[in-house]
N, C-alpha and C positions, 0 to 999 in steps of 0.2 A: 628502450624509450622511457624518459622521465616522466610518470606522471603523479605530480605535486596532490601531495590528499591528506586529508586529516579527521579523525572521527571525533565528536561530542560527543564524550559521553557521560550520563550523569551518575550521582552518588546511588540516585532510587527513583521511581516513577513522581515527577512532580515537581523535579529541581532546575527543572528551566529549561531543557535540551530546545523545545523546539523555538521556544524564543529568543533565544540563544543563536540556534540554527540561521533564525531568520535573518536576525540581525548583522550575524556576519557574513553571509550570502547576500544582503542585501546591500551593505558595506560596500564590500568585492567588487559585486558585480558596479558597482558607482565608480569605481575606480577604472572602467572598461576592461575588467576582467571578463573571462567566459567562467560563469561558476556551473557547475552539473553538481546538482543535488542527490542526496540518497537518503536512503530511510530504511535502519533496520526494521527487521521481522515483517509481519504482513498486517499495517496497517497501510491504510486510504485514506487517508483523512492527512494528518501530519504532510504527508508529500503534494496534496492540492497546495498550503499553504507553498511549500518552499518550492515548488511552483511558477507559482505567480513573487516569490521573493526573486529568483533566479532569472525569471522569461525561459527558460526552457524544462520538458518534463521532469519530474524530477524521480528515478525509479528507488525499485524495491530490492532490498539485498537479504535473504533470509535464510541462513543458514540451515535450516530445517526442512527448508521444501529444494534446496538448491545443492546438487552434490559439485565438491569443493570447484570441481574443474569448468564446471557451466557458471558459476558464481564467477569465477573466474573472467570468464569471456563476455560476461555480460554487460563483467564490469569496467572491464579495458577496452570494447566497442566503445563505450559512451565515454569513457572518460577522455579517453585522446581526441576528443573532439574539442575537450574545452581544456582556460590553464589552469585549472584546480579543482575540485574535488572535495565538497564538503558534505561528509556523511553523518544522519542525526544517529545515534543508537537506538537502542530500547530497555525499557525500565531502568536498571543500575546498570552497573558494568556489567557486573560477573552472573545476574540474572537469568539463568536459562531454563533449560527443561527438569533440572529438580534440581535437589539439593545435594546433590554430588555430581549431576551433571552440566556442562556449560552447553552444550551443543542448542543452538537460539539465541545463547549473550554476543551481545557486544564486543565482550573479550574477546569469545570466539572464531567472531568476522574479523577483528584486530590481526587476529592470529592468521588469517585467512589471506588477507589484504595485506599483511604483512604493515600496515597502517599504525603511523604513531597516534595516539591517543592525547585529548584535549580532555582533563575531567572537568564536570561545571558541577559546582556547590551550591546549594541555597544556606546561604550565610546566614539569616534571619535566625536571630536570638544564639547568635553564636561567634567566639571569639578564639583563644587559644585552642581551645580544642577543637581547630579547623585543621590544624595542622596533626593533629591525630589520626583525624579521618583522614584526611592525604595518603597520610603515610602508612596507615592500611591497605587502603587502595592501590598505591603505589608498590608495596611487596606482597601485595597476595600471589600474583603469580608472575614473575620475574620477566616471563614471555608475552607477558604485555606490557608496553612502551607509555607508561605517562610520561611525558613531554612538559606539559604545561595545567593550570587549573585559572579557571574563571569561574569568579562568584557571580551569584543572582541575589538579587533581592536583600541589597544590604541599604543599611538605613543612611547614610553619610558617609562622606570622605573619610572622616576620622574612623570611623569601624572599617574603611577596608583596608586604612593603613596598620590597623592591628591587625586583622588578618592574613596581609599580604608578608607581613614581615615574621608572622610566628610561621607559615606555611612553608617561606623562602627559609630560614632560617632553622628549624627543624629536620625540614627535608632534604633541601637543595632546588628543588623545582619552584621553577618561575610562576611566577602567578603575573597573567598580563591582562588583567583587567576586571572590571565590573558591570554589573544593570544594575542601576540603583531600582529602589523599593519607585515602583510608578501602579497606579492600578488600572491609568486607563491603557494600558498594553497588554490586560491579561486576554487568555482566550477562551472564549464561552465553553459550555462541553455539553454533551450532549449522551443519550443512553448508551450509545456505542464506540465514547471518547470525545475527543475535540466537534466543536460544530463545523460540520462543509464549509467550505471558502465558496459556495455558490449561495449560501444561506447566510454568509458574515459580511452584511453592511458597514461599511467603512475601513475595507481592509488594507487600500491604497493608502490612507492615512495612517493607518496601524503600521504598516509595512516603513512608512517615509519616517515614523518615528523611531522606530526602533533600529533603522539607517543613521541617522544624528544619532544615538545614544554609542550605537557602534565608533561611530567616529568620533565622540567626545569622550569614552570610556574603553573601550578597549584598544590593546596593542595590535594594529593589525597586520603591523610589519613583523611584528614578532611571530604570529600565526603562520604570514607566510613562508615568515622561513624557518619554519617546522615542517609546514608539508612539504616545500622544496627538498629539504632534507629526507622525504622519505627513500625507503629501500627500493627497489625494485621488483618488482611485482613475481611473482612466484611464477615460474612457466606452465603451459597450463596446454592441452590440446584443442581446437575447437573440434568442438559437435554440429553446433546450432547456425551457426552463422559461416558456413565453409566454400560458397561461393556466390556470383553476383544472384539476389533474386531473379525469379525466372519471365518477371514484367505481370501483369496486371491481367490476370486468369479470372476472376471471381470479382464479385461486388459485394462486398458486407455491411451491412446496413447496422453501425452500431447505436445504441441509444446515448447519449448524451446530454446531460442538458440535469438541473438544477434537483430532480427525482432518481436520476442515476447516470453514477460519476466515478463506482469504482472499479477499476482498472489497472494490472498490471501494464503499465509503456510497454516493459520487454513481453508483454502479451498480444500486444500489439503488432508490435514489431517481427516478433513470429510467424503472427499470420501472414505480415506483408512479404515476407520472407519465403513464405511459401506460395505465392502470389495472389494474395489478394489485394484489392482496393480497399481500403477501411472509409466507409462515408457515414459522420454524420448524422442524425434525427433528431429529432425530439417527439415524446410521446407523449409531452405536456401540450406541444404550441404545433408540431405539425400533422396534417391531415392527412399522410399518407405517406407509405415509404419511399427512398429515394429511387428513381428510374431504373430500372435493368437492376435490380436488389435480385443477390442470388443464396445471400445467406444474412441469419438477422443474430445480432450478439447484445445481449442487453445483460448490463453484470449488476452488479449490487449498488445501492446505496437509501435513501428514503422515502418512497415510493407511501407509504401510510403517512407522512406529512408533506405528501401533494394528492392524498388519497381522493377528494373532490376533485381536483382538476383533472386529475389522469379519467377518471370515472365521466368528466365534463367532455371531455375529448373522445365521443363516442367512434367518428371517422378513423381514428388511431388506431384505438382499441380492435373496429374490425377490421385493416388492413394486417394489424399483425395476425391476427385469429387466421383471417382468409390465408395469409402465405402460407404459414405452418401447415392449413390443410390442404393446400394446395403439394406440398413436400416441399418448399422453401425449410432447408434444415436451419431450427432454433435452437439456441445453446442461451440459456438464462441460468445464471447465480445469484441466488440468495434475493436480494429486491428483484431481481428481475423471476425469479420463482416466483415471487407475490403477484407480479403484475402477469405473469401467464395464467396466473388460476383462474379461477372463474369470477370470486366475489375476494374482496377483503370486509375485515373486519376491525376497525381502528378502537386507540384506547377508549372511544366512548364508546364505544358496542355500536357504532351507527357503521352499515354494512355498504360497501362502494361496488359496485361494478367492473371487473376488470378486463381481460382480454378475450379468456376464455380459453384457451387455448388447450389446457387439461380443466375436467371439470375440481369441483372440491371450495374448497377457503381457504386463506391462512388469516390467522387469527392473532391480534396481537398481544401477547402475556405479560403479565404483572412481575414477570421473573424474568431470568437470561435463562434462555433455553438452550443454549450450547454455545461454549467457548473453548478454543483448542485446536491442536491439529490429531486430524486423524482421517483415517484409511479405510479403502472396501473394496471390493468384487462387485463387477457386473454381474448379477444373476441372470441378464437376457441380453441378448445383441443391441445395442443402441448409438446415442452417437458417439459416444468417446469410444465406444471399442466393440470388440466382440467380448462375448460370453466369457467371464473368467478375470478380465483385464484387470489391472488395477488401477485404481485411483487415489490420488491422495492429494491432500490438502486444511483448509482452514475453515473453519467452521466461525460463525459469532453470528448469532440473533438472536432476538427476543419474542417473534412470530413466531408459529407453527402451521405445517399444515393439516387441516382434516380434510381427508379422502372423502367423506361421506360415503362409504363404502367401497371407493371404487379404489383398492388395494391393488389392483392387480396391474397399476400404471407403476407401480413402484419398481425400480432394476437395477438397483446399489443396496447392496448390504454394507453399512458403516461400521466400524467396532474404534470405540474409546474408551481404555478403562477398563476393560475385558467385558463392556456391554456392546450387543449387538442391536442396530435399530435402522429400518427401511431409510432408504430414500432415493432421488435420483428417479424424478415422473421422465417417464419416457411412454412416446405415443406418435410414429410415423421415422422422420427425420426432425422430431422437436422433443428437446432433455432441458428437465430444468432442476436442479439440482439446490440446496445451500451450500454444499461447501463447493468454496472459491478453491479454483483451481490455478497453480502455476505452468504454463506451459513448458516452462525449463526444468519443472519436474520431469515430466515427462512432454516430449513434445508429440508425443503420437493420436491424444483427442485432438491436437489442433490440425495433424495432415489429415486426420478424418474428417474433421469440419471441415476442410477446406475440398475434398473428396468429394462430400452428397455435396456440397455447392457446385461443382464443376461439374458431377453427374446431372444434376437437376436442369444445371444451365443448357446443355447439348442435349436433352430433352426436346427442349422449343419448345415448351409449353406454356 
């Protein structure tokens, strides 16, 4: 099966990828194409936009938490749904877990996807030697396919006609197109990268412009038949997706809504897979969870700027408290760890209210408190697994929790960097952890979530 794909990827963190991204995604799909979005590594933020550029979700590809053959499946489910395939990278190309290693780049996934490559430039205060950089790029490693390069952020016609012709001319590789220098198109950012597409007013119009610059500036015939021209996809076995779901066992009550919003799709998609109903809430605007709720998922996003409203929303706050103690099994990441504690405490030291669910605080810091991927043991049975299990995943926050003495909730031993440090509150059928978990890592906390849900539900309680 042909499925037409092509990756963006940039020179270094900052060169336009996701603008970029949008724009020809948003192009496409005007064309009545089906575009299915991607987004290397594990951000959330990046894939709300292109998102809403696309109309359909847009997933996560991350070489680091995804061994080759589940990346694989993950990625040939979604893709053959639609006719094309446009995936953002991350940081530079060849960026990955250190400096001799690529496992996390771009290239990587290139290598993975078997995927030709689109570089994108930021051209600003640069001319001849664009075609330098190309061609770096271009023979660093032989087994990744640049195809094509598209500049950002160049001042006039006439500077991209020196560029296009020293980079064509140098190298060989076509350059098809440009974004001129605009600033009402840049994207806010925020302590943990881009700002949420539920907190960026005016994105319809952001999105419809960078649509017309697509169409007045770049080749988009020539795109496509780059990705047409891709290889065929590596053969792969499934795991995860190996026959029909088994229909609608479980009700999962996830949070959604403008405080938290980050999510793996193919996390999603898991659980539905092993049958659950995925429904739903909000814990800013609704007053209780939804009907026959047999399990609650509330994942990261920014919970300390909606920290009054969520604290306003008292009715919320104890329906989730009450399920948890009721053994309604809770699975919280990272924001949604904020919002199960007891109190927060926002950057002005003014202290909110929150579910309560485990007691303690998390408290918001002047620093980044952990960035990274990294792994641990369950030191006590809980819900991802029994005693021993592992886990692994993505860390990034700037909160902490303090226990206030109550240590003994804690049932993950984490180690990054050869340090070891608690985490992972567990207490009944409710774990709420910071690191974000992939379920294509491992899918086995997700058939246990979906276990005490189904145990709980035949309860009748």
């Amino acid at each position: 099966m042909t499925l037409p794909r092509i990756i963006l990827a940039g020179t270094n963190s900052g060169s336009g990828k996701t603008t970029l991204a949008m724009a020809v995604i948003s192009a496409l799909r005007e064309r009545g194409l089906r575009v299915q979005p991607y987004k290397a590594g594990p951000d959330y933020i990046d894939p709300g936009f292109h998102s809403l550029a696309a109309g359909r979700p847009c997933r996560s590809l991350d070489t680091m938490l995804l061994p080759k053959g589940r990346l694989l499946e993950l990625f040939e489910r979604s893709a053959r749904q639609a006719d094309i395939s446009v995936i953002e990278g991350v940081m530079g190309l060849f960026d990955g877990a250190g400096a001799l290693d690529e496992r996390g780049s771009t290239a990587h996934l290139a290598k993975i996807l078997a995927s030709p490559v689109v570089l994108v430039v930021n051209g600003k205060a640069m001319a001849r030697s664009a075609a330098a950089l190309v061609r770096g790029f271009a023979r660093f490693d032989r087994r990744v396919h640049v195809k094509a390069v598209l500049f950002n952020d160049l001042g006039s016609p006439g500077h991209y006609s020196i560029v296009k012709r020293a980079v064509e001319e140098y190298t060989g590789i076509p350059v098809l197109g440009y974004l001129p220098r605009n600033d009402s198109v840049s994207l806010p950012e925020r302590h943990l990268g881009l700002t949420p597409t539920a907190e960026h007013s005016g994105l319809e119009v952001l999105i419809t412009t960078l649509r017309k610059m697509a169409e007045d500036f770049l080749d988009l015939d020539g795109l496509l038949g780059i990705a047409d021209g891709a290889q065929p996809l590596p053969p792969f076995t499934k795991t995860l997706f190996t026959a029909p779901p088994p229909g609608k066992k479980v009700r999962i009550a996830a949070a959604m809504d403008e405080a938290f919003h980050f999510y793996y799709r193919d996390n999603l998609d898991i659980l539905e897979q092993l049958g659950a109903d995925i429904v739903p809430f909000s814990p800013l605007r609704d007053t209780k969870l939804p009907a026959g709720t047999d399990g609650i998922y509330i994942g990261g996003g920014f919970p300390e700027e909606f920290a009054l409203r969520l604290a306003e929303n008292a009715e919320a706050r104890e329906a989730v408290r009450s399920a948890a103690e009721s053994g309604i099994p809770l699975l919280a990441e990272c924001g949604g760890l904020m919002y199960a504690a007891d109190r927060l405490e926002d950057r002005n030291g003014t202290i909110h209210p929150m579910a309560g669910v485990f007691p303690g605080i998390t408290r918001m810091g002047k620093r980044l408190q952990a960035l990274g991927y990294c792994g641990g043991r369950l030191t006590r049975p809980a819900l991802p697994g029994r005693k021993g299990a592992l886990l692994r995943g993505h860390l990034f926050h700037w909160s902490f929790y303090d226990s206030e003495g109550n240590d003994g909730l804690f049932s993950l031993l984490l180690e990054k960097n050869g340090k070891k440090f608690p985490d992972g509150l567990a207490k009944g059928n409710a774990f709420a952890s910071y690191l974000h978990l992939h379920f294509g890592t491992n899918p086995a906390p997700a058939k246990r979530f979906i276990q005490l849900a189904l145990r709980r539900k035949n309860r009748g309680i």
